[in-house]
C-alpha positions as a Markdown table, in Angstrom:
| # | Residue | x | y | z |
|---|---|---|---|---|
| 1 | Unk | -30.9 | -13.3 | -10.9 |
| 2 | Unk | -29.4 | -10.0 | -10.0 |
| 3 | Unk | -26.4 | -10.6 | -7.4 |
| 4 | Unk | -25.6 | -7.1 | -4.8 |
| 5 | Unk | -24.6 | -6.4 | -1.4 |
| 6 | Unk | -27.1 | -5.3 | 1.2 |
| 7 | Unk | -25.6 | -2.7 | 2.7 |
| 8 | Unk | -25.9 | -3.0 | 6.2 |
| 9 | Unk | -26.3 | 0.1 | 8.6 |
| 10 | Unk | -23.7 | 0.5 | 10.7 |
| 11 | Unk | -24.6 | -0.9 | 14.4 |
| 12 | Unk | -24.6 | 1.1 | 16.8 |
| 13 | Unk | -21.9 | 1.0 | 19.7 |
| 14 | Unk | -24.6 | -0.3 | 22.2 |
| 15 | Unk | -25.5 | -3.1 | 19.5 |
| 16 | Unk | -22.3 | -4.2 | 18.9 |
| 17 | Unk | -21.3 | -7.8 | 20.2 |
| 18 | Unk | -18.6 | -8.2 | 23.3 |
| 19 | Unk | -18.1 | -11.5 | 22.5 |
| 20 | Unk | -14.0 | -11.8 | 22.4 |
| 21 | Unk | -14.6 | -15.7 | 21.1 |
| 22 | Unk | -16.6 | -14.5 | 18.0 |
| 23 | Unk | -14.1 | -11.7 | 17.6 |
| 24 | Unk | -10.8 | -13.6 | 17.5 |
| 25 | Unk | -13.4 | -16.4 | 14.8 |
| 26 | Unk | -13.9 | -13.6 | 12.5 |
| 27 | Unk | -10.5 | -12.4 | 13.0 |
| 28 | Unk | -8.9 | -15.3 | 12.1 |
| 29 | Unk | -11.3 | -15.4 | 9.0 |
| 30 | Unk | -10.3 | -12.2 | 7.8 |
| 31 | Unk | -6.7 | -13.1 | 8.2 |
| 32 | Unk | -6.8 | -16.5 | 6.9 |
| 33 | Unk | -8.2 | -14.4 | 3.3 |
| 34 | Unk | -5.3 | -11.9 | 3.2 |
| 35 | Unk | -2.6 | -10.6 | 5.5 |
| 36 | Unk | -3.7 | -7.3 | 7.1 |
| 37 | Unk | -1.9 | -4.5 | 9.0 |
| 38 | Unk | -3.3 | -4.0 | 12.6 |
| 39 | Unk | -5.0 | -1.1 | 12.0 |
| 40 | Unk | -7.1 | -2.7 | 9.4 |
| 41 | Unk | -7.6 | -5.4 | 11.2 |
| 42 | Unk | -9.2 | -3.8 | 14.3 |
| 43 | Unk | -11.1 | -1.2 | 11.7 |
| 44 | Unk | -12.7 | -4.3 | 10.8 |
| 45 | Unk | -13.4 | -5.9 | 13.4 |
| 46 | Unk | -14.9 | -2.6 | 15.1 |
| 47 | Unk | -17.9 | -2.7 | 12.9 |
| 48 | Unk | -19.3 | -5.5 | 14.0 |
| 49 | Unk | -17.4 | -5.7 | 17.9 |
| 50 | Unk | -17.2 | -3.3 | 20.6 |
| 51 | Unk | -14.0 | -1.2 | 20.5 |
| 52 | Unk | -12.2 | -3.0 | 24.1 |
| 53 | Unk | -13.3 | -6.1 | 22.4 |
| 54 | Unk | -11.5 | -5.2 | 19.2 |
| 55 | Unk | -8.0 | -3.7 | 20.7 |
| 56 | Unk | -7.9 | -6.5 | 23.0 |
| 57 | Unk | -8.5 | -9.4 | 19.9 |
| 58 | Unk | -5.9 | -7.1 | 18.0 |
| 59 | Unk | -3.8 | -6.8 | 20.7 |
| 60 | Unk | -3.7 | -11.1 | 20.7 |
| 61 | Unk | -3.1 | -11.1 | 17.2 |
| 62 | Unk | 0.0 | -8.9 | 17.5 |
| 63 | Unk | 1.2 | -11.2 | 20.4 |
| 64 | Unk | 0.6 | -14.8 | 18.4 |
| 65 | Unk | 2.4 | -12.8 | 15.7 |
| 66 | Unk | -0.4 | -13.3 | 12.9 |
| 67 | Unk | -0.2 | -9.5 | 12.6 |
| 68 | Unk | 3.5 | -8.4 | 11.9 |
| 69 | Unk | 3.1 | -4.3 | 10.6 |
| 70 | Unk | 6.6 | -4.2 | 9.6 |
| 71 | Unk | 6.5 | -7.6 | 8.1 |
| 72 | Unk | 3.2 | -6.4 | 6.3 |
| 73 | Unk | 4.8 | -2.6 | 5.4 |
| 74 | Unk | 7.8 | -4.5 | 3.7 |
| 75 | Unk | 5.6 | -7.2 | 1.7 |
| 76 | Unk | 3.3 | -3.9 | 0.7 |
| 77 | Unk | 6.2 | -2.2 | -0.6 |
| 78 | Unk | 7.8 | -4.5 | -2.6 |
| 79 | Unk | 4.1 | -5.5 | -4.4 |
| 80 | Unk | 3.9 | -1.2 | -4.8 |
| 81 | Unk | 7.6 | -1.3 | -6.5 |
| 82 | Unk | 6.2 | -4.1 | -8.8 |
| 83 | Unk | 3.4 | -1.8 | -9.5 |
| 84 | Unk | 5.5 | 1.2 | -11.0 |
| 85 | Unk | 4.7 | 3.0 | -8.0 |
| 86 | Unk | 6.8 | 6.0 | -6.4 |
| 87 | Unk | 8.5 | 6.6 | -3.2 |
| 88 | Unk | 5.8 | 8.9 | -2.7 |
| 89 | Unk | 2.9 | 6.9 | -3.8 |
| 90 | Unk | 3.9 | 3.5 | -1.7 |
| 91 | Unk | 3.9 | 5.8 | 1.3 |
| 92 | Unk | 0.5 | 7.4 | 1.0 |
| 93 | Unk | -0.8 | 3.9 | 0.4 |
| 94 | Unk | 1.0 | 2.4 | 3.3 |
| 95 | Unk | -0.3 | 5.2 | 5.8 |
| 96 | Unk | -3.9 | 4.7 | 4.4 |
| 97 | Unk | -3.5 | 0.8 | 5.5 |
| 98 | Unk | -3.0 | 1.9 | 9.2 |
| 99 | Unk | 1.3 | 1.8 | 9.6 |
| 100 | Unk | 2.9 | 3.8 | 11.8 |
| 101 | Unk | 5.5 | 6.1 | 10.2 |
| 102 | Unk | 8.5 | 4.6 | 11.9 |
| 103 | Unk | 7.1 | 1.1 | 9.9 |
| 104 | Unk | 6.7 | 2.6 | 6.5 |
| 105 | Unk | 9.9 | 4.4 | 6.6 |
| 106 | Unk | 11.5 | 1.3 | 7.4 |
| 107 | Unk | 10.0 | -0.6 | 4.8 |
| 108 | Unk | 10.8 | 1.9 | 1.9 |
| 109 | Unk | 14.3 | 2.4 | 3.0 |
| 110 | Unk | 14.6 | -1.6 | 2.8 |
| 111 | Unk | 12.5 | -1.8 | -0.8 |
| 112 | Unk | 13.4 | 1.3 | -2.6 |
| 113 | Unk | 17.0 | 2.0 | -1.7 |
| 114 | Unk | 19.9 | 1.8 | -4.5 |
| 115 | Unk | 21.0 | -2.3 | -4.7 |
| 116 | Unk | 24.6 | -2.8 | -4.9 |
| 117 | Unk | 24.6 | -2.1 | -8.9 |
| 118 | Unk | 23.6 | 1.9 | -8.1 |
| 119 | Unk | 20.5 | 0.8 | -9.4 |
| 120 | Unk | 17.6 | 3.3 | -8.3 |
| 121 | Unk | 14.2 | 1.7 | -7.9 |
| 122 | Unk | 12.4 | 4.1 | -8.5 |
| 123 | Unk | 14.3 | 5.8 | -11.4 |
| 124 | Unk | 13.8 | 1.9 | -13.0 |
| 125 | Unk | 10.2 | 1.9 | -12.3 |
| 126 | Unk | 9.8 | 5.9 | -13.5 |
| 127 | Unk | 11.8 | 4.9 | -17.0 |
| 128 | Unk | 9.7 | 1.9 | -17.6 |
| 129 | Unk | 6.6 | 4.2 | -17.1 |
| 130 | Unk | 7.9 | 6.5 | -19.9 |
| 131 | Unk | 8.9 | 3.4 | -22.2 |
| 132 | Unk | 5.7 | 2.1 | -21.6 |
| 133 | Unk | 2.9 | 3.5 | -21.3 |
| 134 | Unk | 3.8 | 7.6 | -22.2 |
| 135 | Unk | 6.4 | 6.5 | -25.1 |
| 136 | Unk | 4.0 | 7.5 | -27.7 |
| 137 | Unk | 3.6 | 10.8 | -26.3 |
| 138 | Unk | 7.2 | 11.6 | -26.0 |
| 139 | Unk | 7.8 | 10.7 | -29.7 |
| 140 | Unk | 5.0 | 13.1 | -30.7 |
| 141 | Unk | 6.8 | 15.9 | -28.6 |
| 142 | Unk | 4.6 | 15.9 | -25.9 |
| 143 | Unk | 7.5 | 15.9 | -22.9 |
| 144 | Unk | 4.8 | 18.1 | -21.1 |
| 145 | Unk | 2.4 | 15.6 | -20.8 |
| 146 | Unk | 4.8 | 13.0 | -19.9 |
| 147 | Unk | 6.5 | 14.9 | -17.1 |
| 148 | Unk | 2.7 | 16.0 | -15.6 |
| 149 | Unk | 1.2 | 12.5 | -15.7 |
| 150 | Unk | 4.6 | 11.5 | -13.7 |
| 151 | Unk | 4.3 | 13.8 | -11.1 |
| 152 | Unk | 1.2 | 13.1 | -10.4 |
| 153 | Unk | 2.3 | 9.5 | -10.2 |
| 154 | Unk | 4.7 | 11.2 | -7.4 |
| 155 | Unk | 7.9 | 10.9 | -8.9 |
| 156 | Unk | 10.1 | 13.7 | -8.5 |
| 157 | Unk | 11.6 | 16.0 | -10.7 |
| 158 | Unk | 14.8 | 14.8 | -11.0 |
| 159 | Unk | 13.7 | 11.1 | -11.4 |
| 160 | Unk | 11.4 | 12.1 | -14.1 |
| 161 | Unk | 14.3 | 13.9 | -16.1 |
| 162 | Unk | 16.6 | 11.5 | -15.9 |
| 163 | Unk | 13.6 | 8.3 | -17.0 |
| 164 | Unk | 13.3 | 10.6 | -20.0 |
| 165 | Unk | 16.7 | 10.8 | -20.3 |
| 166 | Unk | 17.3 | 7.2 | -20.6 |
| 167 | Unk | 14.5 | 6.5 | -23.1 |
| 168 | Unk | 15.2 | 9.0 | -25.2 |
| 169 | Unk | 18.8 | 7.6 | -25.2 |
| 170 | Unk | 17.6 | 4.9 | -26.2 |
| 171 | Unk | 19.5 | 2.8 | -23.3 |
């Protein structure tokens, strides 16, 4: 028994329900399954509902607060940061979910700011990187390699350095 998705074609504006009832259900489904910024919440709703009916059943949302974007941006960041992510990265992911700027500044100023030790985030996350996952490349000499794959990772230069810095150090 073979299991797949039909994909559906999307409907048509004309085809698409204006039933704000059936929009907040399905709404509330989607939400009750994960937590979801705004913007992908009324993405989602707009396949299957007309656009008014989607802004306003977002709109409602927003109001009830079961949608928080800053709430959301903040959560996001943090599970990013657990991820070994960069500044950099975290952001383009956060903007591809729908946030706001002013949101998603917010929220990385919160997550990845220095705590009270000096302790950079994102140099911790950028130096367990190296220990992990590119350590065997740095003992075989291969600093180039490790300091590409990194920036592409979106850690800076002078992150970078100072990761290899430490694990070479041995600290």
């Amino acid at each position: 028994m073979a299991f797949y998705s039909r994909a559906r074609r999307p409907l048509a504006e004309e085809e698409k329900s204006t039933d704000a009832a059936k929009a907040r259900t399905r709404a509330m489904e989607l939400l009750a399954g994960q937590e979801l910024s705004s913007g992908q919440l009324y993405e989602r709703l707009n396949r299957r509902y007309a656009q008014q009916t989607s802004a306003a059943v977002v709109a409602e949302m927003v109001q009830r607060e079961y949608i928080n974007d800053a709430r959301y941006a903040e959560t996001r960041a943090h599970a990013l940061l657990a991820a070994k992510k960069s500044r950099r990265a975290a952001a383009r992911n956060l903007r591809q979910k729908g946030l706001a700027a002013g949101e998603i500044q917010q929220a990385l100023d919160a997550v990845y700011t220095p705590d009270d030790s000096g302790e950079d985030p994102e140099l911790e996350a950028a130096a367990a990187l190296v220990e992990g996952h590119y350590r065997k490349k740095l003992e075989a000499g291969r600093r180039d390699l490790v300091i590409a794959a990194l920036q592409r990772r979106g850690f800076s230069y002078s992150v970078i350095k100072e990761a290899i810095r430490r694990v070479e150090e041995g600290e």
